[in-house]
PyMOL Python script that loads the backbone (N, CA, C, O; Angstrom):
from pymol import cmd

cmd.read_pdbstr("""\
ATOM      1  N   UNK A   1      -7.339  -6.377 -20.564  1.00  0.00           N
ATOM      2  CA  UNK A   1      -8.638  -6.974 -20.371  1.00  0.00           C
ATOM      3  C   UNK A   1      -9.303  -7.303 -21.699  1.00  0.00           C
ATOM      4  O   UNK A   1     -10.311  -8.004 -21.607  1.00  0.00           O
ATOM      5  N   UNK A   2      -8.931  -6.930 -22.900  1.00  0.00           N
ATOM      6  CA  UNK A   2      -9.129  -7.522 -24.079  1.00  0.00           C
ATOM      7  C   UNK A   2      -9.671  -8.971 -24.381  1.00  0.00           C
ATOM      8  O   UNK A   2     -10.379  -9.309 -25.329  1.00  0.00           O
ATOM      9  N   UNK A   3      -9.285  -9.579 -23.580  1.00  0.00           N
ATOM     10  CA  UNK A   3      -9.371 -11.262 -24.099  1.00  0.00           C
ATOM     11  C   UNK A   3     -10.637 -11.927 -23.043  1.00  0.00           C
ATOM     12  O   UNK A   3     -10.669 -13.120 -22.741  1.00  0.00           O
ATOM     13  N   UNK A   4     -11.819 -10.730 -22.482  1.00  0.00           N
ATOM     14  CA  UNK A   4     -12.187 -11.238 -21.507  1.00  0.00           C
ATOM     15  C   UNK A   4     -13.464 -10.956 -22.312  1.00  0.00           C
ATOM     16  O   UNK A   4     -13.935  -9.834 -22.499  1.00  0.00           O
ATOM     17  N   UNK A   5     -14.033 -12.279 -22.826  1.00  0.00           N
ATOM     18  CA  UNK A   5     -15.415 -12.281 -23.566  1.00  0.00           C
ATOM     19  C   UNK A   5     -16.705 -11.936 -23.127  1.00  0.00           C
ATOM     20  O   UNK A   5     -17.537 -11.278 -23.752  1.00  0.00           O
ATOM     21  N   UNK A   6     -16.797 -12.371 -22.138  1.00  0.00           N
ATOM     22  CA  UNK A   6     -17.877 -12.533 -21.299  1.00  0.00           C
ATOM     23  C   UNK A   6     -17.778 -11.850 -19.513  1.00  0.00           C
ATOM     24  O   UNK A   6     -17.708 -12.449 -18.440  1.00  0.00           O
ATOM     25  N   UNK A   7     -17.804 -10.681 -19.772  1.00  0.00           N
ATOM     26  CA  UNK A   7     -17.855  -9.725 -17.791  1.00  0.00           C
ATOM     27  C   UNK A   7     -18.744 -10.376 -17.564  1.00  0.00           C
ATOM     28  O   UNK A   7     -18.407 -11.138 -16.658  1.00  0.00           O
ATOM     29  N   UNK A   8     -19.987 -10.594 -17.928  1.00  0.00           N
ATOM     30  CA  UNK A   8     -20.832 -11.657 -16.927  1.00  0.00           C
ATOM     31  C   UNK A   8     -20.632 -12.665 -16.121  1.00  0.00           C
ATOM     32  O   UNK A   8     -20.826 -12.713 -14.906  1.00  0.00           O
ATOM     33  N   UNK A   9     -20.295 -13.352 -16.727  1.00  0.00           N
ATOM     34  CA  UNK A   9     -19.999 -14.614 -17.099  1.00  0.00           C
ATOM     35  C   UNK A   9     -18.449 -14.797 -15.985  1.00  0.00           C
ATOM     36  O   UNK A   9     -18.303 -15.718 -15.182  1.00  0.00           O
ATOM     37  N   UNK A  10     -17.311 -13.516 -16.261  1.00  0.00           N
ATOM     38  CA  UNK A  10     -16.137 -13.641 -14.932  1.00  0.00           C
ATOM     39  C   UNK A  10     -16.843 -13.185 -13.884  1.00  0.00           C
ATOM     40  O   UNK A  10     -16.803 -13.911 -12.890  1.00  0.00           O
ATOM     41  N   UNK A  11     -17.327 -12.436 -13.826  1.00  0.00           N
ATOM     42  CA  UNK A  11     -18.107 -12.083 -12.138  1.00  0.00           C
ATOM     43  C   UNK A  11     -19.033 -13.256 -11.903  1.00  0.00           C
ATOM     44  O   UNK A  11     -19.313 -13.308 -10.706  1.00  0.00           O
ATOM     45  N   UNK A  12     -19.510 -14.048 -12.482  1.00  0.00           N
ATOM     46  CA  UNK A  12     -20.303 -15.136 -12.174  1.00  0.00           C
ATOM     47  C   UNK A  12     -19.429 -15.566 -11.317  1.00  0.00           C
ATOM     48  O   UNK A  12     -19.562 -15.367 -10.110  1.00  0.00           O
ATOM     49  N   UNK A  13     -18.652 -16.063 -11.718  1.00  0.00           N
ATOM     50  CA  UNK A  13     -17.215 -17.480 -11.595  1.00  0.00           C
ATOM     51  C   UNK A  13     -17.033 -16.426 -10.163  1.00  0.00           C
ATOM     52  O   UNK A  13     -17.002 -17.055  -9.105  1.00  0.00           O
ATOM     53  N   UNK A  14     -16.943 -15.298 -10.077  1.00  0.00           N
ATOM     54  CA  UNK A  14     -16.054 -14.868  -8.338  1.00  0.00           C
ATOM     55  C   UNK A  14     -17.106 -14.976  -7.629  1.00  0.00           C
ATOM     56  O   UNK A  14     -16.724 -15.172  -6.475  1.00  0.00           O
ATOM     57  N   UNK A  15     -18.628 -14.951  -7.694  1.00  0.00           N
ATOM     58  CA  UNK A  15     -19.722 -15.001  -7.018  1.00  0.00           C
ATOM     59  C   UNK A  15     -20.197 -16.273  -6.656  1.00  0.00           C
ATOM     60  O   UNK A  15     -20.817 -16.518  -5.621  1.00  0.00           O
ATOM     61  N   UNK A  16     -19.797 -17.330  -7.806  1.00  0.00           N
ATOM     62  CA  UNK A  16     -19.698 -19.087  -7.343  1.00  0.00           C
ATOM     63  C   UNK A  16     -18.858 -19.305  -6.206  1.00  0.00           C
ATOM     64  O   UNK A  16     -19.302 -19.968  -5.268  1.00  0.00           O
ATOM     65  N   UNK A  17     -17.451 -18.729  -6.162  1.00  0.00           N
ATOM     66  CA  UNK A  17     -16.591 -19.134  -5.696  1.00  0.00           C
ATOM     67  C   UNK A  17     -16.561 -18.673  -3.956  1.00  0.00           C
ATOM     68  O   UNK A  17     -16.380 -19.308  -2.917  1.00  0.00           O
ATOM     69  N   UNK A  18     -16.809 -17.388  -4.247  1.00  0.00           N
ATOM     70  CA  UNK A  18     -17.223 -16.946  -2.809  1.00  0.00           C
ATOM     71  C   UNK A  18     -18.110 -17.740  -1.991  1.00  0.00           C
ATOM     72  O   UNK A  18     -17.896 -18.158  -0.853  1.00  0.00           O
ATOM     73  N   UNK A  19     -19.595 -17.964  -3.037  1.00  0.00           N
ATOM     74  CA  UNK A  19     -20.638 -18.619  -2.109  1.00  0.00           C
ATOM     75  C   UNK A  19     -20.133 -19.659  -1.570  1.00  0.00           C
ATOM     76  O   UNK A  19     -20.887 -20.107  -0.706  1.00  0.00           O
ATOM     77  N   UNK A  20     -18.853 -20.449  -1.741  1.00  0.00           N
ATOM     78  CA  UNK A  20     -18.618 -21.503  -1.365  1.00  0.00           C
ATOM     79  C   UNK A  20     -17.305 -21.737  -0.982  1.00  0.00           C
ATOM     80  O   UNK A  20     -16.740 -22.820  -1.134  1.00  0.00           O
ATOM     81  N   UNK A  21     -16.660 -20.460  -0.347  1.00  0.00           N
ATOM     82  CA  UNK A  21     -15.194 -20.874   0.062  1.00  0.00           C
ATOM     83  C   UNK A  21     -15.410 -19.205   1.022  1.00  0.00           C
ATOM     84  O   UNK A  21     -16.351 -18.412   0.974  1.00  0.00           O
ATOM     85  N   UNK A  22     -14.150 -19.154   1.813  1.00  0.00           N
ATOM     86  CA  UNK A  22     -13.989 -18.217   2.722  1.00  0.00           C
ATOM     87  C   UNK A  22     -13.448 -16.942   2.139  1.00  0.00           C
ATOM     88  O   UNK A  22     -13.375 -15.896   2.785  1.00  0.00           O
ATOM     89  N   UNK A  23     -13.009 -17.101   0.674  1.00  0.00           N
ATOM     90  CA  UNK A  23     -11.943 -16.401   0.539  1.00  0.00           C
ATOM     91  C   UNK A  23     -12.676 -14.852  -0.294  1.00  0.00           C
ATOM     92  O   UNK A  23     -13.831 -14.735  -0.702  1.00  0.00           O
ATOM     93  N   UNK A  24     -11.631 -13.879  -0.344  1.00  0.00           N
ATOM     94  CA  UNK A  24     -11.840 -12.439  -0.358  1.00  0.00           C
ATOM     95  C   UNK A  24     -11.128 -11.996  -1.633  1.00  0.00           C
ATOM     96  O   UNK A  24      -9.967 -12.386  -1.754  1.00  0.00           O
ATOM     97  N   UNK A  25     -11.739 -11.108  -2.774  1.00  0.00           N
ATOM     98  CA  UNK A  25     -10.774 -10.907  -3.907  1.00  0.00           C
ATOM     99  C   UNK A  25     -11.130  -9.136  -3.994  1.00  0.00           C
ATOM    100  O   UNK A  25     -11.899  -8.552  -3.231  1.00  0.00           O
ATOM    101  N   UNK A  26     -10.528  -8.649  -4.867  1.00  0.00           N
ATOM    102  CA  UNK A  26     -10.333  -7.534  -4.970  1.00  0.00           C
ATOM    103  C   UNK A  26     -10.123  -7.610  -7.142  1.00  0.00           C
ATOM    104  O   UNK A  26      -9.500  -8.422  -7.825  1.00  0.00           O
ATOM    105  N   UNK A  27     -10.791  -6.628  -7.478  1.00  0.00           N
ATOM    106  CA  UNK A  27     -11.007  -6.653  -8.481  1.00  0.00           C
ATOM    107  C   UNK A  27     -10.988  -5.359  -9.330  1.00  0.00           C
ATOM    108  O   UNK A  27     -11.869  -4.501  -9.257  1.00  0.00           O
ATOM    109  N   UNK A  28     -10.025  -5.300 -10.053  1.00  0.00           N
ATOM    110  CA  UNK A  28      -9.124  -3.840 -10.818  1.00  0.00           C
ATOM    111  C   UNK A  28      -9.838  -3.930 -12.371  1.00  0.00           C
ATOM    112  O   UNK A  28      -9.537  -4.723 -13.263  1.00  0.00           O
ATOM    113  N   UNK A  29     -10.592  -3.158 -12.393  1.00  0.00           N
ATOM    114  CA  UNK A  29     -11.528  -3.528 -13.674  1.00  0.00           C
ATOM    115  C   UNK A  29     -10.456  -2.406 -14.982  1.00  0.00           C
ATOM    116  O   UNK A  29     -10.823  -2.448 -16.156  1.00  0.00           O
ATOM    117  N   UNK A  30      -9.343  -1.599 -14.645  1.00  0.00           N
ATOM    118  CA  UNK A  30      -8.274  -0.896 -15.673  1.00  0.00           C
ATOM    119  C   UNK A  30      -8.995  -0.452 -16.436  1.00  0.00           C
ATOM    120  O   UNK A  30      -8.491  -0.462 -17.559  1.00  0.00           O
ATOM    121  N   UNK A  31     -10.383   0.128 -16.393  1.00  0.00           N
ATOM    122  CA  UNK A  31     -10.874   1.203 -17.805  1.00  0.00           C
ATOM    123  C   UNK A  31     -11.657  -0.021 -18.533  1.00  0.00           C
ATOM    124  O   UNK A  31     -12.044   0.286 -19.661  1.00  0.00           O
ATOM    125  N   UNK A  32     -11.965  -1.316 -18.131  1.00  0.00           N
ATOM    126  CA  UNK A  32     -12.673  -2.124 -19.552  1.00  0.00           C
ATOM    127  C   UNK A  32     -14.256  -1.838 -19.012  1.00  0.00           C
ATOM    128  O   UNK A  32     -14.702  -2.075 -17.889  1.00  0.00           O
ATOM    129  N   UNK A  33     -14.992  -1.224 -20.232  1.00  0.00           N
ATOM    130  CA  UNK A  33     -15.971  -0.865 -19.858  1.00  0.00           C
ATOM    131  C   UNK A  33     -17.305  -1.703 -19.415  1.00  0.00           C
ATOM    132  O   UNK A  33     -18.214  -1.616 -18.590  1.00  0.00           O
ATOM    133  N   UNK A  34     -16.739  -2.815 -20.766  1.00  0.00           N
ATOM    134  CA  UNK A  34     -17.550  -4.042 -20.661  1.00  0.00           C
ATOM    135  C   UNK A  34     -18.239  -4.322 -19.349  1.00  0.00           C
ATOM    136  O   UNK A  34     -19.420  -4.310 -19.003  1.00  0.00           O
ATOM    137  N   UNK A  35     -16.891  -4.625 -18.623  1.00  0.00           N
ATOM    138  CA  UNK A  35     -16.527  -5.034 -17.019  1.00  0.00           C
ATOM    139  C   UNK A  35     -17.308  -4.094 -16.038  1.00  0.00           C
ATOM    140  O   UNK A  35     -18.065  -4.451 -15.135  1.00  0.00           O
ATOM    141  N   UNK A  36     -16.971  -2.839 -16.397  1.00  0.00           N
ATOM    142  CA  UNK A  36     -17.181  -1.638 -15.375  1.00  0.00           C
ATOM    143  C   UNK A  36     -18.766  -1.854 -15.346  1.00  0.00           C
ATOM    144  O   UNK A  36     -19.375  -2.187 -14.329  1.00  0.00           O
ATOM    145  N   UNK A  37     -19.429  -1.591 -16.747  1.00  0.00           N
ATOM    146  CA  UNK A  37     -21.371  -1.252 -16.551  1.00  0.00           C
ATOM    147  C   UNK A  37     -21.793  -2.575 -15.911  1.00  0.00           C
ATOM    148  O   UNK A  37     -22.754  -2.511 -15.145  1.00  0.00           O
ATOM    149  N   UNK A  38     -20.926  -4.372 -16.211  1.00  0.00           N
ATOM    150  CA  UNK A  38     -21.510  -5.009 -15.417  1.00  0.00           C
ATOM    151  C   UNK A  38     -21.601  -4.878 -14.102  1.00  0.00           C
ATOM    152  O   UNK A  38     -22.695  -4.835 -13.539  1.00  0.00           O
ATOM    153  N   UNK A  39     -20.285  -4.789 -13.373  1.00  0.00           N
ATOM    154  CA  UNK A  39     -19.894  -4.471 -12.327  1.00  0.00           C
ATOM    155  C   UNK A  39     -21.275  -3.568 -11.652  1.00  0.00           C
ATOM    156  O   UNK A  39     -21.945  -3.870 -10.665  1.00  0.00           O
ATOM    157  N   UNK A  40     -21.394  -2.572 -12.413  1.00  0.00           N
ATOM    158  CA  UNK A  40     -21.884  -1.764 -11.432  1.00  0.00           C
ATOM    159  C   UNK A  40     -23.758  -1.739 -11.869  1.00  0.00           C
ATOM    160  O   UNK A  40     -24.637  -1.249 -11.161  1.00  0.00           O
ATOM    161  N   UNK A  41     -23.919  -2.319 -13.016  1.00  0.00           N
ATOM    162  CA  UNK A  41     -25.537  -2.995 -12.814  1.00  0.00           C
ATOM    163  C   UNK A  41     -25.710  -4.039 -11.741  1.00  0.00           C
ATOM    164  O   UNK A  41     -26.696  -4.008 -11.005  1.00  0.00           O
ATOM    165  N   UNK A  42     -24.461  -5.276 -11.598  1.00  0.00           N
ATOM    166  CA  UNK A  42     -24.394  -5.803 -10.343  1.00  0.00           C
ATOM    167  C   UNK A  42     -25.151  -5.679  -9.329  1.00  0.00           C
ATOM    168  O   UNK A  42     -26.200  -6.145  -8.883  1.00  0.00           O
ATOM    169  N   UNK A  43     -24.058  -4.647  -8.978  1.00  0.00           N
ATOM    170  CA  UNK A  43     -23.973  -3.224  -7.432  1.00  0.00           C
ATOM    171  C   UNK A  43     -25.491  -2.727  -7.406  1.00  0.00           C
ATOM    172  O   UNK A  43     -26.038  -2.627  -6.308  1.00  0.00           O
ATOM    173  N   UNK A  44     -26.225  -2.396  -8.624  1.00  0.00           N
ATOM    174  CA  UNK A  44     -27.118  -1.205  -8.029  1.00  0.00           C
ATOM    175  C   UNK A  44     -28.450  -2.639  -7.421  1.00  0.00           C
ATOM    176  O   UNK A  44     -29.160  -2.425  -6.439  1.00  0.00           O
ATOM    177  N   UNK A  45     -28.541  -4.075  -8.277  1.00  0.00           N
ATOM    178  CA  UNK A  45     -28.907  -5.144  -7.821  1.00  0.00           C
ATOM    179  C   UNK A  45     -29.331  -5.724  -6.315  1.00  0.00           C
ATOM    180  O   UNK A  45     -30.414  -5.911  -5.761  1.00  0.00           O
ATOM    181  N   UNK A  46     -27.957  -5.912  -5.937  1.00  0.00           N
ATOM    182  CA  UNK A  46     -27.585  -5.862  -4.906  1.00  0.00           C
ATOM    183  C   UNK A  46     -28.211  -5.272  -3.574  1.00  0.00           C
ATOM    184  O   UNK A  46     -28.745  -5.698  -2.549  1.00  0.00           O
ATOM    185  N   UNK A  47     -27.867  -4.103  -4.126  1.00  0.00           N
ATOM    186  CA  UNK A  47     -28.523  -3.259  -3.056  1.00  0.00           C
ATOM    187  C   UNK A  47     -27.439  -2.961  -1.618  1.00  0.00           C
ATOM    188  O   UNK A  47     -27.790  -2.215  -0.704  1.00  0.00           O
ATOM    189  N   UNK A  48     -26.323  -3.568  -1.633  1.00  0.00           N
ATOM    190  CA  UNK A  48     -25.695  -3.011  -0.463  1.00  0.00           C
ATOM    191  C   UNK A  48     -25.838  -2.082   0.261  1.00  0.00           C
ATOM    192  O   UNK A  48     -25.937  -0.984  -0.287  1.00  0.00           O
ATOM    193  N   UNK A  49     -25.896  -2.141   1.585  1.00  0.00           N
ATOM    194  CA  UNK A  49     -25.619  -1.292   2.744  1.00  0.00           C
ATOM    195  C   UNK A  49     -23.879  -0.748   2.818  1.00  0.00           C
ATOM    196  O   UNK A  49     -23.490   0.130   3.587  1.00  0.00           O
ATOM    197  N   UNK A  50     -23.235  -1.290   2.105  1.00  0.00           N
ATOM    198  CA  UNK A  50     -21.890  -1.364   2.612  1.00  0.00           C
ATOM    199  C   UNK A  50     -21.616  -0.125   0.948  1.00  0.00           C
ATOM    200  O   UNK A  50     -20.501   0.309   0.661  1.00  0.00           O
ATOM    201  N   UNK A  51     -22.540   0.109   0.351  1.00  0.00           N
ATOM    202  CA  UNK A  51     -22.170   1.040  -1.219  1.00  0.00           C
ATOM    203  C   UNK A  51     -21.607   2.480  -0.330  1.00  0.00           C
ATOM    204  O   UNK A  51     -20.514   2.989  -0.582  1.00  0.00           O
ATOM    205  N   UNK A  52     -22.584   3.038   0.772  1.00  0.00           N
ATOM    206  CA  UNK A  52     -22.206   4.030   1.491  1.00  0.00           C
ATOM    207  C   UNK A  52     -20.866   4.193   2.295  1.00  0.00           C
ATOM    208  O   UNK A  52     -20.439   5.197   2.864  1.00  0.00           O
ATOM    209  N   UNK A  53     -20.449   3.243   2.217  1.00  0.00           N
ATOM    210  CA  UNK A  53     -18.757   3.147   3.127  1.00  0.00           C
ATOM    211  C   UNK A  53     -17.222   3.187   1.751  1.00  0.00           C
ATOM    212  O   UNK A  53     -16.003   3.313   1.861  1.00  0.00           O
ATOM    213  N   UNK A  54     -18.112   3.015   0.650  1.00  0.00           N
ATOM    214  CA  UNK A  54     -16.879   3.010  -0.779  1.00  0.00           C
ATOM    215  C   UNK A  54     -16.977   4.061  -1.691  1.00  0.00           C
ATOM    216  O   UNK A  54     -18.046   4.217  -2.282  1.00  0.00           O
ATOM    217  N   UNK A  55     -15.990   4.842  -1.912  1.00  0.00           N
ATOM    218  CA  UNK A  55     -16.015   6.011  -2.883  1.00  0.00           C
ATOM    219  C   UNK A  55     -16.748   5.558  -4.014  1.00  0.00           C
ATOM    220  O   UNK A  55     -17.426   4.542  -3.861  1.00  0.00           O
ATOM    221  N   UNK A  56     -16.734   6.260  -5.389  1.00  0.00           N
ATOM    222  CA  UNK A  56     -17.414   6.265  -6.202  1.00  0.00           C
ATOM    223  C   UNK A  56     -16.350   5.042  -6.887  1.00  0.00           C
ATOM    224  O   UNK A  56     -16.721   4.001  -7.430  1.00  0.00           O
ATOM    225  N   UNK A  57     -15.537   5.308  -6.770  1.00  0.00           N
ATOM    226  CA  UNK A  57     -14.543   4.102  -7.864  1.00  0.00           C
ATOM    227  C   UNK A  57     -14.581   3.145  -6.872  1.00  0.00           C
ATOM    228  O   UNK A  57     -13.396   2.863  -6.694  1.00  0.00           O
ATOM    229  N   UNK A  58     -14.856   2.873  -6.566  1.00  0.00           N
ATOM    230  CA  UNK A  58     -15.059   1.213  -5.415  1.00  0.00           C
ATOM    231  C   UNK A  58     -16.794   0.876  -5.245  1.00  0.00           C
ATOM    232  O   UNK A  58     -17.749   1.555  -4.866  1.00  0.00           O
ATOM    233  N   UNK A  59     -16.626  -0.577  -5.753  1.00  0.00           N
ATOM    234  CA  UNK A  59     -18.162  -1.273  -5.671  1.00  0.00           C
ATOM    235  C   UNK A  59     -17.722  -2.347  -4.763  1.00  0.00           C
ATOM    236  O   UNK A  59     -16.693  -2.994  -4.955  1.00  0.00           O
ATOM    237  N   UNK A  60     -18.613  -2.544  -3.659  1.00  0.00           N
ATOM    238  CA  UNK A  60     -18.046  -4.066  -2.994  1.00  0.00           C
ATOM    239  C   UNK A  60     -19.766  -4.808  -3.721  1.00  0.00           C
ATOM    240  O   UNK A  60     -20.869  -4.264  -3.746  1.00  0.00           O
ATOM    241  N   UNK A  61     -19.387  -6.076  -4.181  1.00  0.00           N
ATOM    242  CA  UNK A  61     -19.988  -7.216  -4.039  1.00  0.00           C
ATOM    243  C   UNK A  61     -20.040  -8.646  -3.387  1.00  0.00           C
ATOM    244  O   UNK A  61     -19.079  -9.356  -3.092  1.00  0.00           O
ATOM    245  N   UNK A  62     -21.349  -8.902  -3.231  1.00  0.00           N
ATOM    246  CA  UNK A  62     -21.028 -10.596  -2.728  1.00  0.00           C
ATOM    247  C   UNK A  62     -20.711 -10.499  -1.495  1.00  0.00           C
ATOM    248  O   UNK A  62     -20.024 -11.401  -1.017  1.00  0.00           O
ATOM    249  N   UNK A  63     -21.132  -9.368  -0.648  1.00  0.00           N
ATOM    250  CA  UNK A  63     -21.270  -8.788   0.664  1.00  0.00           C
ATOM    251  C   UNK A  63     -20.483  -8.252   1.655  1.00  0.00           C
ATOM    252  O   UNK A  63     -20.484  -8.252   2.886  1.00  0.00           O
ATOM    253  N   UNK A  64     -19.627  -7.668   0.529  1.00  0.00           N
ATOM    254  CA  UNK A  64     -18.622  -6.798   0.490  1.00  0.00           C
ATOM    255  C   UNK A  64     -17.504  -7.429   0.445  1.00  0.00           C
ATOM    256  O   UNK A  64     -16.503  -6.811   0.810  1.00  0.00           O
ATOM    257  N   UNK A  65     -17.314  -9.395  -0.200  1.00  0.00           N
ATOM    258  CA  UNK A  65     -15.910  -9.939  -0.540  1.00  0.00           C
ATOM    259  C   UNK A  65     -15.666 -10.071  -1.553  1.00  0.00           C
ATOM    260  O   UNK A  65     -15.132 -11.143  -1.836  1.00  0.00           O
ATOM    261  N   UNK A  66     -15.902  -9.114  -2.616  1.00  0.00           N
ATOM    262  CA  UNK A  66     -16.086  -9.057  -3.657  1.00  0.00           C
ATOM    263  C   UNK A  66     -15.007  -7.220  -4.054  1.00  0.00           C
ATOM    264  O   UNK A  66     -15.826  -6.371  -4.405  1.00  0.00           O
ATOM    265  N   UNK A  67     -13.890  -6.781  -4.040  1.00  0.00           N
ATOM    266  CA  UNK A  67     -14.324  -5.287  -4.122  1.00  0.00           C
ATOM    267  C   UNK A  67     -13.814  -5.382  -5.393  1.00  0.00           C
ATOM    268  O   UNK A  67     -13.159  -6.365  -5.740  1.00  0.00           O
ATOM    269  N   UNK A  68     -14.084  -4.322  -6.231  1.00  0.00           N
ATOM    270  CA  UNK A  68     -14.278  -3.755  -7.255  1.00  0.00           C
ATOM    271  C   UNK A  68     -13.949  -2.241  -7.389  1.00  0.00           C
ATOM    272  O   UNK A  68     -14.712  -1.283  -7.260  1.00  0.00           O
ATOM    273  N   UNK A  69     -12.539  -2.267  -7.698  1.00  0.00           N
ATOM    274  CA  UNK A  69     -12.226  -0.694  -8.412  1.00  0.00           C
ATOM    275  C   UNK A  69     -12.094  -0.067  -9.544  1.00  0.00           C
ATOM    276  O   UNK A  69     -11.290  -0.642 -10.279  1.00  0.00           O
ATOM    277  N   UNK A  70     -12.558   0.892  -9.996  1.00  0.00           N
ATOM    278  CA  UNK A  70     -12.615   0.984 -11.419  1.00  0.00           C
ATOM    279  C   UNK A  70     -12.020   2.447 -11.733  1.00  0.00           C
ATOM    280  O   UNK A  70     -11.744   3.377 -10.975  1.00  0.00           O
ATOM    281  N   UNK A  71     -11.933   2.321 -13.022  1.00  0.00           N
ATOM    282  CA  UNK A  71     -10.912   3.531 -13.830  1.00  0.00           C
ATOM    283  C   UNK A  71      -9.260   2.715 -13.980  1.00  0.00           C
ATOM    284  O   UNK A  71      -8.966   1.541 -13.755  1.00  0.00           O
ATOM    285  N   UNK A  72      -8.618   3.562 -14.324  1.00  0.00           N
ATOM    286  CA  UNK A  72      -7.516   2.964 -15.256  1.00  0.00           C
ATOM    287  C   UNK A  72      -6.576   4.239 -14.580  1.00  0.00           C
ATOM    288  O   UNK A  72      -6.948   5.386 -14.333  1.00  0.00           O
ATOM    289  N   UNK A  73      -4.931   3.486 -14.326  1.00  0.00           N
ATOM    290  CA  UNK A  73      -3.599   4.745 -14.414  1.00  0.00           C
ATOM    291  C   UNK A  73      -2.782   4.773 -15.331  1.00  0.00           C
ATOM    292  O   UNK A  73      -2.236   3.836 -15.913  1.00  0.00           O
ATOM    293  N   UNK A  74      -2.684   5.892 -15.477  1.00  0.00           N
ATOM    294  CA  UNK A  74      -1.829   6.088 -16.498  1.00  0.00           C
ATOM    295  C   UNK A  74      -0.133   6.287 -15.715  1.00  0.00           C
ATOM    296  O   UNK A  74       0.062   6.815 -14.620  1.00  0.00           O
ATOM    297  N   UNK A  75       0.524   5.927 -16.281  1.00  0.00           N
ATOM    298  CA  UNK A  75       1.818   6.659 -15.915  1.00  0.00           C
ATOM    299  C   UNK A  75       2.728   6.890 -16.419  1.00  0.00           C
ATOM    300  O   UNK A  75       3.194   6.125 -17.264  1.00  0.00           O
ATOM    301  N   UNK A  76       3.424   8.264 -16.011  1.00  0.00           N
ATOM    302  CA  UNK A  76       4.317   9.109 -17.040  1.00  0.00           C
ATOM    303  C   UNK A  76       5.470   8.662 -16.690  1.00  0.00           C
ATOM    304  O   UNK A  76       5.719   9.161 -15.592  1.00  0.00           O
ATOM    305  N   UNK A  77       6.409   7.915 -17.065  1.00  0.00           N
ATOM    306  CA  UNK A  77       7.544   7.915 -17.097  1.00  0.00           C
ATOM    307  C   UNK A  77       8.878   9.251 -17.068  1.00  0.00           C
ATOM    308  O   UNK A  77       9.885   9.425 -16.383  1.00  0.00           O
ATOM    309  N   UNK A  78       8.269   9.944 -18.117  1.00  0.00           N
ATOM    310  CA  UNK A  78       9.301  11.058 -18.771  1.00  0.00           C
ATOM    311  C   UNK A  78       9.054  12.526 -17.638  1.00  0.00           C
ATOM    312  O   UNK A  78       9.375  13.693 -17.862  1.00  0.00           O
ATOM    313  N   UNK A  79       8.470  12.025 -16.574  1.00  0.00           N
ATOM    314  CA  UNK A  79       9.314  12.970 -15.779  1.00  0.00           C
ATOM    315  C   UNK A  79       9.945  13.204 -14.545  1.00  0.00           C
ATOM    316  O   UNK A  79      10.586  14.239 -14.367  1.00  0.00           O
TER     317      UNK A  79
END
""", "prot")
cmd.dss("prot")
cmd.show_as("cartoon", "prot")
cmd.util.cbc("prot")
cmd.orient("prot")
């Protein structure tokens, strides 16, 4: 997620796109923090009814076609 200048600015672009098409995304924010505090200043915005139905690592936006999971995996190979 390095090369992603502007978290505003990409959640804009999925919140355009929604308002104006049918379609549903899912969104793996991998630990970028940038991403994560927008994400979830978003969320508290918002105001969803639907915040009570998603663990703490899941934000739905954009009325819940929007989801948003956050934190990062690691994985061990070596055992």
């Amino acid at each position: 997620m390095g090369f992603l200048k502007d978290p505003y600015a990409f959640i804009c672009i999925f919140q355009t796109v929604l308002s104006s098409t049918n379609y549903r995304f899912i969104l793996f924010t991998a630990g970028y923090e940038p991403l994560e505090s927008i994400v979830r200043s978003i969320s508290t915005t918002e105001a969803s009814f639907e915040l009570k139905n998603c663990s703490d690592d899941c934000v739905p936006l954009c009325n819940g076609r929007l989801l948003c999971f956050f934190g990062s995996r690691v994985d061990n190979f070596n055992t």
